[in-house]
N, C-alpha and C positions, 0 to 999 in steps of 0.2 A: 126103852122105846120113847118114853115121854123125854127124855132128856135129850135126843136125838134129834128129834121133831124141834124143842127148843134151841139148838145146838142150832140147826138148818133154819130157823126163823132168824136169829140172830145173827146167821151171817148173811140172808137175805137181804135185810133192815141195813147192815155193816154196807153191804155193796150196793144198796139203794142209795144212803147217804151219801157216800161216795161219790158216786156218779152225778148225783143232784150238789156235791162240793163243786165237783169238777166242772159241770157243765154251766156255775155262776163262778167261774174264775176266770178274771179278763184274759182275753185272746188277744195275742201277737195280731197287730192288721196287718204290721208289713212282715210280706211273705213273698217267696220265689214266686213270680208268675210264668207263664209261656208268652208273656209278649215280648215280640221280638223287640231288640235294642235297637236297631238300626234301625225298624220304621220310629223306633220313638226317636232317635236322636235326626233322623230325618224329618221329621214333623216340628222338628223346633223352627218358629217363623224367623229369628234372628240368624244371619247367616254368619256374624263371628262366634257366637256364641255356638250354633253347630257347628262351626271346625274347633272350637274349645273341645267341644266335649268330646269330638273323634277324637282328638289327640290326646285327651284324658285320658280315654277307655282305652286307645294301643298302649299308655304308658303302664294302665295300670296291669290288663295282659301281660304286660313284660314282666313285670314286678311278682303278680300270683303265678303266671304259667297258666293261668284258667280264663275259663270263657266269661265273658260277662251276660249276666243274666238282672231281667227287672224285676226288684223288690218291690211290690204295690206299683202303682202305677206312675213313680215318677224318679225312683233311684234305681242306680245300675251299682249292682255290687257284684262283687269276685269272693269267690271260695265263700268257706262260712264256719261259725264258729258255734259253741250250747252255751249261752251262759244261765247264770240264776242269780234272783234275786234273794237277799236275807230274807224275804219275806217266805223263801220255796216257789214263788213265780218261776219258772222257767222258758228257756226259747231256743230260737236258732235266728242266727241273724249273720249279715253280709258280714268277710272277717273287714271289708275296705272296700269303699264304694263314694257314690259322688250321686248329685243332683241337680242339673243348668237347671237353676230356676231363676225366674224373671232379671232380679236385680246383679246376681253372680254364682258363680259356682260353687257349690255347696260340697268339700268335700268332709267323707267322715270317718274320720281316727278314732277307733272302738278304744282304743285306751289313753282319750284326753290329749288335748293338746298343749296343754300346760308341761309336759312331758320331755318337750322340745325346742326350747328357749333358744338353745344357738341356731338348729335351723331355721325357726320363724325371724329371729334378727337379721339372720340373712337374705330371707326368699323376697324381701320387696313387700310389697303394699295389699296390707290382708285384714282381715280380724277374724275373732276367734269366740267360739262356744265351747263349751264345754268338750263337745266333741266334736267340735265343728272347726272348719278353717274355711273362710270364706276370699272368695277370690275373684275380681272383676273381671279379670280377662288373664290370661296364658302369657300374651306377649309382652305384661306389664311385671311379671315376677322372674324369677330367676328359676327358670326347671328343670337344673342340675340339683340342686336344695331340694324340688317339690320330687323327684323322684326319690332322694334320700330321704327324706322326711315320711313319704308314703310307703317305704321299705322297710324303714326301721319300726313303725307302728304296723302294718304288715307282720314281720317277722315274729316280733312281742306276742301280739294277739296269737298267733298259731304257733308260738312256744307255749302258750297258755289253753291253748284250745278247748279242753274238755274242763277246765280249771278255772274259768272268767267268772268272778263275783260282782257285781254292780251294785248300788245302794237306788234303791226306787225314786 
């Protein structure tokens, strides 16, 4: 009986801790929201910069077959993927997605852009983060490339799906 009682305290204590782990391990901010896309890509005040982005978001539709939906309140991504950290961090996050912010188009390639050396020599006038590919305007790059380019990292990341490791 005593050891029973001991048995049930110690997994009480097990799943106290637990939960007091889990509930100080950082949280993913960006997450699928319900706000719609279309008012956010309509509330952008630059009016090239909103027909950029409409024409983003049909390319990238074409590209996943899925709807776009807003990550937090300023990316629009498509499908999604789990990755984890070495650390055991875990998530879920857009598999391809983009962000008009101020200065250009913010798109983002979950598996690096370093990746694609011969499209980026070709697509015209850009720079690049880690996972980032930044882009001034639509009509200044070649968007035969950018829809290759966003297909092929596309396709990667959802060959990888349940499988994406990232270093923090």
């Amino acid at each position: 009986m005593v050891a029973r009682y001991r048995l049930a305290n110690l997994a009480l204590i097990l799943y106290s801790n637990y939960n007091t782990y889990m509930a100080n391990q950082p949280q993913n901010k960006t997450l699928p929201t319900t706000i719609s896309v279309t008012d956010f890509i309509n509330s952008i005040p630059d009016e090239q910069q909103r027909n950029d982005a409409k024409q983003l978001c049909d390319l990238m539709v074409k590209i996943t077959q899925n709807s776009a939906v807003m990550w937090g309140p300023s990316i629009i991504g498509f499908d999604q993927y789990h990755y984890k950290y070495e650390s055991g961090r875990e998530g879920d996050m857009a598999a391809v997605g983009f962000s008009p912010r101020k200065t250009n188009l913010t798109i983002y390639l979950v598996d690096g852009s370093s990746k694609y050396p011969d499209f980026l020599d070709a697509l015209g006038p850009h720079s690049t983060g880690k996972s980032c590919l930044y882009i001034k305007r639509l009509s200044d790059i070649n968007l035969a490339v950018l829809e290759k380019l966003i297909k092929a990292s596309y396709q990667y990341v959802m060959s990888r799906k349940n499988d994406m490791h990232q270093a923090e």
